[in-house]
C-alpha positions in Angstrom: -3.3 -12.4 22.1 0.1 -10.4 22.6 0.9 -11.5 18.4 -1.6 -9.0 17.7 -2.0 -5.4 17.8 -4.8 -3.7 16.9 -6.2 -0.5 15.0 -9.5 1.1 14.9 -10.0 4.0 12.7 -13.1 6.5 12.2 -12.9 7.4 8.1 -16.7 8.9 8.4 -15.4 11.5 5.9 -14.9 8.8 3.5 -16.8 7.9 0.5 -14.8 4.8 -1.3 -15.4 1.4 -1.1 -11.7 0.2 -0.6 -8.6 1.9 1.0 -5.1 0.6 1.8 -3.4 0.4 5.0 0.5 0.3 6.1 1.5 -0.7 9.1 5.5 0.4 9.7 8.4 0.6 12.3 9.1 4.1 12.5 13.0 2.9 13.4 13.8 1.0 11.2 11.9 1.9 8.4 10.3 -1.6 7.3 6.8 -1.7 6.0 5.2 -4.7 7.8 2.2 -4.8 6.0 0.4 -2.8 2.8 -3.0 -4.2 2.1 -5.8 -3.0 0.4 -9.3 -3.5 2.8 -12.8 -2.8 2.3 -14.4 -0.1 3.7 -18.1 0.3 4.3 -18.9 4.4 4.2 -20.2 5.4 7.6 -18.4 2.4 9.7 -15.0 2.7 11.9 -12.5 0.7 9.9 -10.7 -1.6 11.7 -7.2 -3.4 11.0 -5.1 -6.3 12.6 -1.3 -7.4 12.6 -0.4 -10.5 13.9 3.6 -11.0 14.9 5.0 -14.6 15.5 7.7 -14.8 17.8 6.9 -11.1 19.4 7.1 -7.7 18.1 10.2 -5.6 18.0 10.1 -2.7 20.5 10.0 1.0 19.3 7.6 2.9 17.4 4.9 2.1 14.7 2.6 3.9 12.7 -0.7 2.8 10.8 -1.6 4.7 8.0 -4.7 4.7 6.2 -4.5 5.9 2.6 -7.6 6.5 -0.7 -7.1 3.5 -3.0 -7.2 5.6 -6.0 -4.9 7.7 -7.8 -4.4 10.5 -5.6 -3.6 7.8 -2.4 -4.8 10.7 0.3 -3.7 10.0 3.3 -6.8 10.1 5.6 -6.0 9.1 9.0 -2.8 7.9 10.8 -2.0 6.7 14.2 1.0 4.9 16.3 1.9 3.1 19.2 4.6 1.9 20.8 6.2 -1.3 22.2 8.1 -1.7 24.7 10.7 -4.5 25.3 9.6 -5.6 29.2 13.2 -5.9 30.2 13.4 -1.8 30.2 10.6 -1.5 32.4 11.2 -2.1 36.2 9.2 -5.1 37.7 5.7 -3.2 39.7 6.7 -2.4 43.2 10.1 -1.7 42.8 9.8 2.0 42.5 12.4 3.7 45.3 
């Protein structure tokens, strides 16, 4: 499904039951999603977003933060998306 991009993250060092995740576009800046999720100790955690009508291209970042007071960031990762117009159709290469 190209609406959906996915994230798979190892928190093995983590202990709580819940932690919250942001999903934002580097560019401009907008927070697409901040949820709090469960989290089983000792299993990868793993997080969707689903975009109707297509993502924007350019660069995102998941986050992974402790739900508590402190909200320690304890893993973050990104990805990027690329508008298929800027890349050259296959076999065209000179």
């Amino acid at each position: 499904d190209q609406g959906r991009i996915f994230a798979t993250i190892d928190l093995a060092d983590y202990d709580g039951d819940r932690v919250m995740v942001k999903w934002l576009n580097t560019a401009t800046g907008r927070i697409h999603s901040l949820q709090s999720m469960p989290h089983e100790p000792g299993r990868p955690l793993w997080s969707y977003l689903v975009r109707d009508g297509g993502w924007d291209p350019g660069l995102y970042q998941v986050s992974v933060y402790s739900q508590d007071a402190g909200m320690q960031l304890l893993a973050r990762g990104a990805y990027t998306v690329f508008d298929e117009r800027d890349r050259a159709p296959r076999g065209s290469e000179g």
